[in-house]
C-alpha positions as CSV (number, residue, x, y, z in Angstrom):
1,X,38.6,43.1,65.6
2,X,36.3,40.4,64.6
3,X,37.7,36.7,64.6
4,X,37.7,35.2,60.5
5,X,39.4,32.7,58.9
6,X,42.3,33.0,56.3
7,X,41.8,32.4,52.7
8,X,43.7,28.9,53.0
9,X,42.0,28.2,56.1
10,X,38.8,29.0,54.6
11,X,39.9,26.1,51.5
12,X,40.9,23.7,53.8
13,X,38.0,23.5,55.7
14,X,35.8,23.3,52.2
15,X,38.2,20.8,51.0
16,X,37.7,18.8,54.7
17,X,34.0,18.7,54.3
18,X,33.6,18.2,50.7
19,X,32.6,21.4,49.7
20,X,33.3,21.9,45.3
21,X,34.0,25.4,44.1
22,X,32.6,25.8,40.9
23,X,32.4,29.8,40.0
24,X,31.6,33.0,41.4
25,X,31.1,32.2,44.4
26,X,29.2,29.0,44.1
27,X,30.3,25.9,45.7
28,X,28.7,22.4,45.4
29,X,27.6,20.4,47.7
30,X,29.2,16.9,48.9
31,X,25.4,15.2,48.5
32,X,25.7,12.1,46.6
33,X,23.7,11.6,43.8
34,X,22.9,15.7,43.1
35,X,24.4,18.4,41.7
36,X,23.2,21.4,44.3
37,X,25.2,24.5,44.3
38,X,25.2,27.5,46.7
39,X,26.5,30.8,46.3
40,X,28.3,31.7,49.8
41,X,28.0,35.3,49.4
42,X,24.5,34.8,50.7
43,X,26.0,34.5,54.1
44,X,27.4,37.5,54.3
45,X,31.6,39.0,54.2
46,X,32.9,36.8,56.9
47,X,34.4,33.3,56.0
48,X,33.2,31.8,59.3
49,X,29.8,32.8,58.4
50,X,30.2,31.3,54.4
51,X,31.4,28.0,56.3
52,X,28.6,27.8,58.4
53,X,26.0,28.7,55.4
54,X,27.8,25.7,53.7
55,X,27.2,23.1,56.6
56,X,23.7,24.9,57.0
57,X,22.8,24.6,53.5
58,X,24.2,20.5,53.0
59,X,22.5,19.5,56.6
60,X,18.9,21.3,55.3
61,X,19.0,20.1,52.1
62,X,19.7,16.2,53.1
63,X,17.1,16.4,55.8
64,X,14.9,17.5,53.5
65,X,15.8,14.5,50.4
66,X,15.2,12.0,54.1
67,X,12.0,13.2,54.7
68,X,10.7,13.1,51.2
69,X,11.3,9.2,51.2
């Protein structure tokens, strides 16, 4: 038995960090400034890992805006 997150647990923790569902899967990032959306099925079935991605995904992308300036 592998250790997930419910549905509302899942929502609550995108709602926490700031994470935007938009459709199919897509969710936009809390970046300021931007409109970046990521689909979370690239991380695979589990919501832990679709969290994760999320973080993943916001923390690579505004390293990458820093570095550029």
């Amino acid at each position: 038995m592998s250790r997930d997150l419910t549905r509302a647990q899942f929502r609550a923790a995108c709602e926490r960090a700031g994470f935007v569902p938009e459709m199919l899967g897509y969710y936009r990032l809390p970046i300021p400034g931007q409109h970046i959306a990521v689909n979370v099925f690239n991380a695979g079935d589990r919501r832990r890992d679709r969290l994760a991605y999320l973080h993943a995904e916001t923390e690579r992308i505004t390293q990458r805006e820093a570095a550029a300036r």
